[in-house]
Every structure is written in structure tokens, then in C-alpha cells.
C-alpha positions in Angstrom: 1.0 6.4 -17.5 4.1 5.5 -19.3 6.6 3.4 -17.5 5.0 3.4 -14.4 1.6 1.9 -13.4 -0.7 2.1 -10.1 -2.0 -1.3 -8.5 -3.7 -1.4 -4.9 -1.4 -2.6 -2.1 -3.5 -5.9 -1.8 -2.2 -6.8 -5.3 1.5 -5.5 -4.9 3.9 -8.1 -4.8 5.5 -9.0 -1.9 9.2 -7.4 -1.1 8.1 -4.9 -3.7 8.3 -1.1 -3.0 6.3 1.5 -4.5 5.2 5.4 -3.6 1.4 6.1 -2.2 -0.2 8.1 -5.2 -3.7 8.3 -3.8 -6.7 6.4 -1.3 -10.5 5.0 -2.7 -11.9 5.2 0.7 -14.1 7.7 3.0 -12.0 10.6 4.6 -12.9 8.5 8.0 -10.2 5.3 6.6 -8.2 7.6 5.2 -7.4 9.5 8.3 -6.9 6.6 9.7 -4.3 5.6 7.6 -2.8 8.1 7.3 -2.6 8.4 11.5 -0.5 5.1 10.6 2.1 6.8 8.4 0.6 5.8 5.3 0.1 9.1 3.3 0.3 9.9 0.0 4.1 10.0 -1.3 5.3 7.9 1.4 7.4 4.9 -0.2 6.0 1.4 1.3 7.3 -2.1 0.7 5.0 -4.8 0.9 6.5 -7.5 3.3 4.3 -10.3 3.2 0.1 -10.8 2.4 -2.2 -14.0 2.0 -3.5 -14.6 -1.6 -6.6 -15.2 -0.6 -7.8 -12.1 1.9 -5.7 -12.3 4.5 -4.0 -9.3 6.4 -1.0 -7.3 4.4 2.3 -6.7 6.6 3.4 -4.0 5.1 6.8 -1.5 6.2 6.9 2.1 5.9 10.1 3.8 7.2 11.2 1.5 10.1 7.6 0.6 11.1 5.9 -2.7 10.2 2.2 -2.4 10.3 -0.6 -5.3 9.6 -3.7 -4.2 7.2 -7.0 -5.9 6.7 -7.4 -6.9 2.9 -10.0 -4.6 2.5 -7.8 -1.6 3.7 -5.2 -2.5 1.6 -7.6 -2.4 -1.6 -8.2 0.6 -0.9 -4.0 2.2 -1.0 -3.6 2.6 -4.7 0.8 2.5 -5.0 2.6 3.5 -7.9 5.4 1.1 -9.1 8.2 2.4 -11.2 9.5 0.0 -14.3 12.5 -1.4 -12.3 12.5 -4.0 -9.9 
């Protein structure tokens, strides 16, 4: 990785966009994600999350969707070095 690193969604911070690179859940979570929208290449910007495990609100093309914590762990995003 040279200019560009990968952080779980949970950690992104918010009003920050970045491209689904890949999932660390069961096929199960990840279908269901991805029945969301949320698939891998898809550019997502996080819109708002609670620092201490709280849901994720999240937008991904004009669709604003609320994650668990624990499902946003698991969406690995790939930021690029500009803001």
C-alpha cells in the first residue's frame, strides 16, 4: 500500500468517502450487505457514527443506510491520500 491505506468503516471518519475493497464476515453478512448496496467497489461516505459502538449512518449513492458497529467493523474501505 503506498498512498492509500484500508481502515474498517467503524473507524472511517465521518464525512469521509472511500471505495469498498473487501468484507471479514461469513458469506451470510456479506450477502446481506451487499442486498444493501454495499459491495465491493462501491464508493461510501461515512455520514455520521458514535465513538463508542453506536450505529454508523453511512450513504451510498443516494441511499442513507444505518449499520450496527459490529457490521461496520467488518467493511474494510480504502481511503485515497487526499481529503
Amino acid at each position: 500500500m503506498s498512498k492509500n491505506s484500508i481502515v474498517s468503516l467503524a473507524k472511517l471518519d465521518t464525512n469521509r468517502s472511500g471505495k469498498v475493497v473487501k468484507f471479514t464476515a461469513g458469506p451470510g453478512l456479506v450477502r446481506r450487505l451487499e442486498e444493501m448496496g454495499i459491495r465491493a467497489g462501491k464508493r461510501i461516505t461515512k455520514i455520521s457514527g458514535m465513538p463508542l459502538r453506536g450505529p454508523v449512518v453511512i450513504q451510498v449513492g443516494g441511499t442513507r443506510i444505518a449499520l450496527g458497529h459490529g457490521m461496520a467493523m467488518k467493511v474494510m474501505v480504502e481511503l485515497s491520500a487526499s481529503r
